[in-house]
C-alpha positions, 0 to 999 in steps of 0.5 A: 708088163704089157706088149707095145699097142699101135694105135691108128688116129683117124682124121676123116673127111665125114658128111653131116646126115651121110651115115651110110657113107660115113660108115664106109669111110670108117671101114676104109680108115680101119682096113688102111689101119690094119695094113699099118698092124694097127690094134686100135683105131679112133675116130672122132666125135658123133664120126658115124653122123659128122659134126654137128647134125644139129636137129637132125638128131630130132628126127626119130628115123635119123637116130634109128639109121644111127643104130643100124649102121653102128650094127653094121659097122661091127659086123663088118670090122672084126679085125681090128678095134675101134673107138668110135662117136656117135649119138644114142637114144635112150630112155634116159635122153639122147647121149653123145656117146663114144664107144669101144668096139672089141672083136665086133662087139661093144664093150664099152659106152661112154656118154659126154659129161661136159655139153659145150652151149657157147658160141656155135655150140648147142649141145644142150639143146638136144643131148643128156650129159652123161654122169659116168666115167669110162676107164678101159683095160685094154690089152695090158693099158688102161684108157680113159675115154672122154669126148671133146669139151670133156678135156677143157674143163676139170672133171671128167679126165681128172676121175679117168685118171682117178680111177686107173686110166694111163692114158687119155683118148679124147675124140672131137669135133673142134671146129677151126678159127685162126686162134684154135691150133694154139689154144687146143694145144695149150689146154690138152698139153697143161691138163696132160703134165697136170695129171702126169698123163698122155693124151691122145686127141682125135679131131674131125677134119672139113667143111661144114656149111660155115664151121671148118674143121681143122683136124690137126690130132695130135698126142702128149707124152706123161709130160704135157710134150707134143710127140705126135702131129697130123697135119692140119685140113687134111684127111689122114690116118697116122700112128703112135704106140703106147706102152705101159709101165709100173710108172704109166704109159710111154707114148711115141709118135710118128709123125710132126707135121710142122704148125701153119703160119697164121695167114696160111692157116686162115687161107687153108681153112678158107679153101676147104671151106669153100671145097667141101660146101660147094662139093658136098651140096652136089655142085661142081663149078661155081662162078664169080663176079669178077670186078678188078677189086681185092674181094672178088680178086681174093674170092676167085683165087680161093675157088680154083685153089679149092674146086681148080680152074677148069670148075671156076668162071668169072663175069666181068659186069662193066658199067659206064662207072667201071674203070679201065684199069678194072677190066684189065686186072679182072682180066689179067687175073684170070688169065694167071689163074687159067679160068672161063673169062667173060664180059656182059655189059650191064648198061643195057639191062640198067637203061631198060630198068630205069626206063620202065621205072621212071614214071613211078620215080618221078621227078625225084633225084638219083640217089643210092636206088640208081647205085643198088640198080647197078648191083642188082643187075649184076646180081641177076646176071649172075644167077642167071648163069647159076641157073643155066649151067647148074655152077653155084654163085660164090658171094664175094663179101667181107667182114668189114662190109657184111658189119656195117651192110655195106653192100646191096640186098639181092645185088652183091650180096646174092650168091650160095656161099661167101669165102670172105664173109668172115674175113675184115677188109685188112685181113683181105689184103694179107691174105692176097700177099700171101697168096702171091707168095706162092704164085703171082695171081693177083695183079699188083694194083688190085691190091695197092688201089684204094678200094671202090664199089664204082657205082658212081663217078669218082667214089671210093669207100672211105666216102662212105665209111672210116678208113679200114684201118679204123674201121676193122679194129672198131669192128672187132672190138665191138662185133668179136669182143662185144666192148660198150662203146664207151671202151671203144672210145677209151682205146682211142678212137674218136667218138663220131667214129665209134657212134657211126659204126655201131649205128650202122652195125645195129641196124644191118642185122636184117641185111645180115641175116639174109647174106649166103652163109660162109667160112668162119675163121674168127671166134665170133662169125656173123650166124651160128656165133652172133645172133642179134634180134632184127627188131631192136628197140636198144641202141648203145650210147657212146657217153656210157 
């Protein structure tokens, strides 16, 4: 019989492109594992890259720094053992490659035999699926070696487990969404009781421009039984040790962190987000236009819980629009929240611009051209203040207006990244309780009021869309879901609202596709997941 193996699970916090330095975090994480008398370390999919480097992988000196710094990360871990991810170029193709390194030297490759090419994956456009299974002997176990898609699908774990593999390793690059923790779980839990086989799962945790990984690596027993759980959004590196017996493996953990409740999880994901883009494009601070309503109420209060206070500042724009009761709760949220407050008029710069464009107006009415003035000049204020003082313009956007284009061009929508912008308009306001749940930030009436854009007297947005509690769930069903309209219509909303809201999706695309990128925490997020062509020629019938 073997001897107990430790075994380190590490969740690291890795840049995409920053090979160099992600090779340091994996010498960091084996020298933290060898202090815990680890044997084996095992880091995440493509860890020596991050996840995903997209095309990246197409540059001929990416790959070629890829292979030295793989040579000097075996040169410089002897002492313990690794599993590792990373890509490799061969004559055969590019392969998404996990490997186990043993004194130094790699014993073992593996090259991903599942490509996921669905929803933000895009596997198959730069890597060669791999035909071979990788069982290991190791120290008296045998491993199974499969990387991330490998796992939900029939195949590669079933012929590991064929061949002798005890126990699964499955390293990853699962991105978040609200929904993931559950369903990863469910698919790694049956496949483990399927094949009477542990599995140890291994997940990449950060932000990456709009995918957020959640990390949340756990390990099953031979019965499909959670036994150990890293915490979810957080680096770490944790143990389990394993044993083999005439009858498999005997796995035990060490650590069960406790599972979210959905609204911390989003909210959670969203502030790593939001932390890790601005951090990891060489920003500090960030600025917000604070208007006293929930969106930006809700965007600012993400930004100090990700980057603090003192890294966050708030502009309050007042027109002659603007309510009284709105520069009190700006004002008020941000003295709760301790941050740079500031107040610049847009009246002035608004006047000057009607005034040098009225003789090219004309004699033709005010209409929404005044209202977008107003926002572009909040707009220009704003990355004014980006531009002097180097802090990045968070957007402040939701799910529910990016949709329908609710929002103006080069005015609201102007900005280097959007917490919300996968977050529906009802979502926006759980999320806001929520938050006051752990502390009484967001003024009680920024979240009671109806919702208004103030760009002329006496508006609200139901003026100019359905209610959101018809709206959102409209949205979803034909944005997420990508219902016909007639089963819109069959689940029980009326037809004048289906047909408004789908017209004024469909023909927002070019609004969208100019909006700042950011955090997706749904399974079907405007970018990297919904790609619709600008110039259409199709337009849905409701009667279908």
């Amino acid at each position: 019989m073997s001897s107990e193996i430790k075994i380190g699970l590490a969740q690291i916090n890795v840049v995409v492109g920053g090979i160099e330095n992600n090779v340091d975090r994996i010498i960091e994480f084996a020298g933290r594992a060898r202090a815990l008398k680890c044997d084996l370390l095992v880091c995440s999919e493509l860890v020596l890259t991050g996840y995903p480097p997209e095309d990246l992988l197409l540059r001929p000196g990416f790959n070629r720094r890829v292979e030295q710094q793989l040579k000097r990360l075996c040169e410089a871990v002897t002492d313990i053992d690794l599993i590792v991810g990373y890509p490799k170029k061969t004559e055969a193709g590019l392969f998404n490659m996990g490997a186990m390194i043993v004194n130094g030297q790699i014993t073992h490759e593996y090259a991903k035999i599942d490509l996921p090419n669905y929803s933000v994956f895009d596997e198959k456009r730069y890597f060669t699926a791999g035909e071979q299974h990788c069982v290991i002997d190791y120290k008296g176990l045998t491993l199974g070696l499969t990387v991330c898609e490998d796992i939900w699908h029939d195949g590669p774990v079933e012929g590991a487990v064929e061949q002798g593999a005890q126990l699964i390793v499955n390293i990853n690059g699962s991105p978040y969404h609200s929904q993931k923790i559950e369903e990863r779980n469910l698919v790694v839990c049956a496949k483990a009781k399927k094949l009477q086989t542990p599995v140890i799962y291994v997940n990449q945790v950060g932000g990456q421009d709009e995918l957020v990984f959640d990390g949340a690596s756990f390990a099953t027993d031979a019965q499909g039984e959670v036994v150990h759980q890293m915490a979810s959004f957080d680096e770490g590196l944790s143990t389990v040790s394993v044993k083999a017996t005439d009858k498999g493996a005997l796995i035990q953990g060490t650590e069960m962190v406790p599972e979210m409740e959905r609204l911390e999880s989003i909210y959670n994901a969203l502030v790593l987000g939001v932390g890790d883009y601005v951090r990891k494009n060489g920003f500090k601070k960030v600025v917000i236009g604070l208007s006293g309503g929930i969106d930006s109420a809700l965007t600012t209060t993400i930004a100090v819980d990700a980057l603090g206070p003192e890294n966050v500042d708030v502009i309050m724009m007042p027109f002659r629009y603007t309510s009284d009761i709105s520069q009190h709760d700006a004002h008020a949220e941000a003295q709760a929240l301790g941050i740079n407050y500031h107040v610049v008029s847009i009246e002035p710069m608004y006047d000057a611009f009607v005034k040098q464009l009225s003789p090219i107006f004309g004699d033709r009415p005010e209409d929404t051209t005044e209202e977008n003035i107003q926002a572009r000049c909040r707009g220009l204020s704003l990355m004014a203040f980006s531009n002097k003082t180097g802090a990045m313009v968070l957007t402040t956007g939701n799910k529910s207006e990016m949709s329908v284009g609710y929002a103006t061009l080069y005015g609201d929508m102007v900005g280097g990244y959007n917490a919300i912008k996968d977050v529906p308009k009802i979502l926006v306001y759980e999320l806001s309780k929520y938050r006051n749940t752990i502390s009484q930030v967001i003024p009680e009436r920024v979240i009671t009021r109806e919702p208004s854009a103030e760009l002329r007297p006496d508006q609200i947005d139901s003026d100019s869309l359905p209610p959101y509690e018809i709206l959102d769930p409209i949205l979803e069903l034909y944005v997420e879901q990508d219902c016909p309209p007639a089963e819109i219509v069959a689940h029980g909303f009326a037809k004048e609202y289906v047909s408004q809201v789908i017209r004024m999706v469909d023909r927002n695309e070019y609004k969208r596709r100019q909006a700042a990128p950011g955090v997706r925490i749904t399974k079907r997020a405007f970018g990297r997941d919904r790609r619709y062509p600008i110039t259409s020629g199709f337009r849905p019938k409701v009667d279908w």
